[in-house]
Structure formats: C-alpha cells, structure tokens
C-alpha positions as CSV (number, residue, x, y, z in Angstrom):
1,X,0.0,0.0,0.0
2,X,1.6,3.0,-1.1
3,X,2.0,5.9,2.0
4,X,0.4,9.3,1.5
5,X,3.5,10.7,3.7
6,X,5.7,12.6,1.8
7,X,7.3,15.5,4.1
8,X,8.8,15.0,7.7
9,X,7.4,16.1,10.7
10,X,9.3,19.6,10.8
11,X,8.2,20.6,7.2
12,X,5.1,19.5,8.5
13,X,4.9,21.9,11.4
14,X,6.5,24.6,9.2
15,X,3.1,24.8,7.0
16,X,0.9,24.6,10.1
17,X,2.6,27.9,11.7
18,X,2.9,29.3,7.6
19,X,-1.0,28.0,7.6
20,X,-1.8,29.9,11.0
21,X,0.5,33.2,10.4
22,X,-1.8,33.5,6.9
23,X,-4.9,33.4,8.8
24,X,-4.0,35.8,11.4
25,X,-2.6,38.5,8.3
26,X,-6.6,38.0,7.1
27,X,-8.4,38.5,9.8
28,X,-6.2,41.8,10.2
29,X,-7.6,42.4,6.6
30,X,-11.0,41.8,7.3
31,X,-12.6,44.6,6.7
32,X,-11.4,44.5,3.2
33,X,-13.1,41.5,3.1
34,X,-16.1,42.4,4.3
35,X,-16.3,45.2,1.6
36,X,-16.1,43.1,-1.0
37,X,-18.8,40.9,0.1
38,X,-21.0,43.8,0.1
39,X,-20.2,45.0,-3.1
40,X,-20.3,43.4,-6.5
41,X,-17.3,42.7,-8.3
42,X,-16.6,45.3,-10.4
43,X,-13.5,47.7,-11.2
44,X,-13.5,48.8,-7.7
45,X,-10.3,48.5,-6.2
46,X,-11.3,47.2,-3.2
47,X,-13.4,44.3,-5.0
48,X,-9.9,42.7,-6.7
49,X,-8.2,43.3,-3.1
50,X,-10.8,41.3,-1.5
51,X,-11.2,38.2,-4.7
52,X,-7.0,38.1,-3.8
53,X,-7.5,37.8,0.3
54,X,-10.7,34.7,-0.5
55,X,-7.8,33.1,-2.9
56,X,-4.7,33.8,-0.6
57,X,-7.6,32.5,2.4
58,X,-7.9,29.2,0.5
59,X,-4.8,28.7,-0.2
60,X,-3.9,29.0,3.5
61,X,-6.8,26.6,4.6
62,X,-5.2,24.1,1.9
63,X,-1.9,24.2,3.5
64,X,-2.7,23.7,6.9
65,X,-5.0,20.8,6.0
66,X,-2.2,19.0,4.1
67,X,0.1,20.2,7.2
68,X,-2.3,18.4,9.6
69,X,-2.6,15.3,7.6
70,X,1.1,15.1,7.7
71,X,1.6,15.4,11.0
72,X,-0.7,13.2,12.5
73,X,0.7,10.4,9.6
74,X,4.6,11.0,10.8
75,X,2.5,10.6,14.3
76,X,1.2,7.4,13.3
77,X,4.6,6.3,12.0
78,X,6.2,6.6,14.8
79,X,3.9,4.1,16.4
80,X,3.7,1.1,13.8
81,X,6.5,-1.5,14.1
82,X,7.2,-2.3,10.7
C-alpha cells in the first residue's frame, strides 16, 4: 500500500505555523473583506483586493489541511513497528 507521507514532521509543522500566520494576516484584513462581500465585483479597487484575500484564504486553509494530515501520519509512524 503505497503511504500518502511525503514530508517530515518539521516541514510538517513549518506549514501549520505558515497556515496559521496566513490566517491571522486575514483576519487583520477583514474589513477589506467584508467590503467586497457587500459590493459586487466590479472595477473597484477594493473588490480585486478582497477576490486576492478569498484566494490567498484558500490557499492557507489548503496548507494547513495537508500540514495536519502530515503530521498526524509522521504521528502514526512513529507508532507502527514495521
């Protein structure tokens, strides 16, 4: 069975805290976020800002879920004899 774990447990915690720091740097931005969810997109300034936070957001959320998954499989490693 091939093993889904393909970065050590360090790299692993490295994206969590990169996956965390993101998420805090949003919420700081969230009133640009806010604007854009009452506006429609349009050529406002403010409307591309907020599309670029929802895509950085995501790409944070995707990180720290393949970060978790890695760490709790180098967990899980540790533990089976082989």
């Amino acid at each position: 069975m091939p093993s889904l774990l393909f970065c050590g447990p360090k790299m692993a915690a490295c994206g969590m805290v990169i996956s965390i720091w993101g998420v805090i740097m949003l919420v700081r931005k969230q009133d640009v976020l806010i604007c854009c969810l009452q506006h429609s997109p349009s050529s406002d300034p403010h409307s591309q800002v907020g599309i670029n936070c929802f895509s950085a957001a995501a790409v944070y959320v995707a990180v720290g879920a393949v970060s978790l998954c890695q760490v709790r499989l180098n967990k899980r490693q540790e533990y089976m004899v082989t």
